[in-house]
N, C-alpha and C positions, 0 to 999 in steps of 0.2 A: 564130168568126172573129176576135174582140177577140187571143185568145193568138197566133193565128198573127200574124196584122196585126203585133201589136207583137216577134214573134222576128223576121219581117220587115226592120222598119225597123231592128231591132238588127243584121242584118248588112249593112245598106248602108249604114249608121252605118260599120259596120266596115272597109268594100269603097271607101270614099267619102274622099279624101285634104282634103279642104276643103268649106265648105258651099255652097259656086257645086255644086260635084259633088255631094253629097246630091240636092239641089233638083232640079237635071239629071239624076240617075237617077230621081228620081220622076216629076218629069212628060214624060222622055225629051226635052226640050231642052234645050239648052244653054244654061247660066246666064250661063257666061263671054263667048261670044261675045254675048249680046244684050245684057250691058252695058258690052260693048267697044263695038257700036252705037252705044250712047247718047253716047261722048265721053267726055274724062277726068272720072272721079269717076262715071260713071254707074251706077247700081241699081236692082237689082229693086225695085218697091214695092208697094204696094196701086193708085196711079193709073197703072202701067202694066201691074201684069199680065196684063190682058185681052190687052194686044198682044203679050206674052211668051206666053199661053196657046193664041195664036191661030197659033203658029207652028207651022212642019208638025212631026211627029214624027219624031224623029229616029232611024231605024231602027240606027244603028252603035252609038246610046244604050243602046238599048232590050235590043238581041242581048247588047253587051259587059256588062251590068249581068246579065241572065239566065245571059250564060257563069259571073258569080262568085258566082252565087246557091249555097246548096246544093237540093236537090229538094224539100224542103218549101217554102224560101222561093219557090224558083223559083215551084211550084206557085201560091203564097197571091198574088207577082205578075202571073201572068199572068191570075189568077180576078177577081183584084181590082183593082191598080193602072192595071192596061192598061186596064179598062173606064175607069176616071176619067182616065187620059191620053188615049183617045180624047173626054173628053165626056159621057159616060153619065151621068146621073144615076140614081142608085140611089134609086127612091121608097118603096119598100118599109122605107127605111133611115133611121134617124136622122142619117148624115151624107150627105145627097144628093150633094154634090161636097167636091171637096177643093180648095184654094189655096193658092200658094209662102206668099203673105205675109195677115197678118192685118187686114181689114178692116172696121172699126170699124162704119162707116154699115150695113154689111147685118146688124148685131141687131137684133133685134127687142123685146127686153127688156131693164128698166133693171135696175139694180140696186135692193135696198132701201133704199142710200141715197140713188138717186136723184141720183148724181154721175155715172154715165156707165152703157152699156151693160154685161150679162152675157154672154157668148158661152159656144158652145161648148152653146146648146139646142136641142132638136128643133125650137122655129120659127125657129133661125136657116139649116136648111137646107144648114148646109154646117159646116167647119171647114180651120182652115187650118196651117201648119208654119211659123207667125212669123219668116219669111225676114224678117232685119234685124235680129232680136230677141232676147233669154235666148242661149242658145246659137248660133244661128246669127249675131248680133251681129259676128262677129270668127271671124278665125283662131283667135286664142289663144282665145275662150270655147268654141268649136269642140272643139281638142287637147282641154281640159279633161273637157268632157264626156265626148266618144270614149272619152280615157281614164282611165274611173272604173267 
């Protein structure tokens, strides 16, 4: 799954004009308008995503991103993604859900130096696409990546 997952995300990297849209095609709502909601300057974050996650799904998201998938990706989206845009948690699985943004408090483990948490372990239960962060940080850190 790891290979498909990640040729995946490499074509809605590609498919994806800004990272309000990445974020929107993964979890099939709309980044832009919920933080057109919020008022000028508003963003996704870690303290609002629940209310961003909790919005219906947005089927015109979901179809248009599938229309530009090719048939693998398609496939690996609908096997996978779609279950975690609905909610699913996958127990069987070392990332039970997925989240836009990275949220620090749900580790469970520190580091060895004992300066902050380690993410990204099986008791953390989940992982996330650092909406805010590295690359999704900006337009410009965005282009960057996209195109490399």
């Amino acid at each position: 799954y790891a290979i498909r997952w990640a040729k995946m995300l490499c074509e809605l990297i590609a498919i994806s004009k800004t990272p309000q849209q990445f974020i929107s095609r993964m979890f099939a709502r709309s980044v832009d308008a919920f933080e057109h909601s919020l008022g000028p300057g508003g963003r996704l974050t870690p303290t609002n995503q629940e209310r961003y996650l909790s919005l219906p799904i947005s089927d015109r998201i979901r179809r248009t991103t599938l229309a530009l998938l090719s048939g693998d990706a398609r496939a690996t989206y609908q096997e996978i993604a779609v279950g975690y845009q609905d909610g699913v948690r996958r127990y069987a699985w070392y990332t039970r859900s997925i989240l836009p943004c990275e949220d620090r408090e749900r580790f469970k483990t520190f580091a060895r130096t004992g300066l902050g948490p380690q993410g990204c372990l099986p008791s953390d239960e989940g992982a996330s696409f650092l909406y805010g962060e590295g690359w999704l940080t900006s337009q410009w850190t965005y282009d960057i990546a996209k195109h490399k």
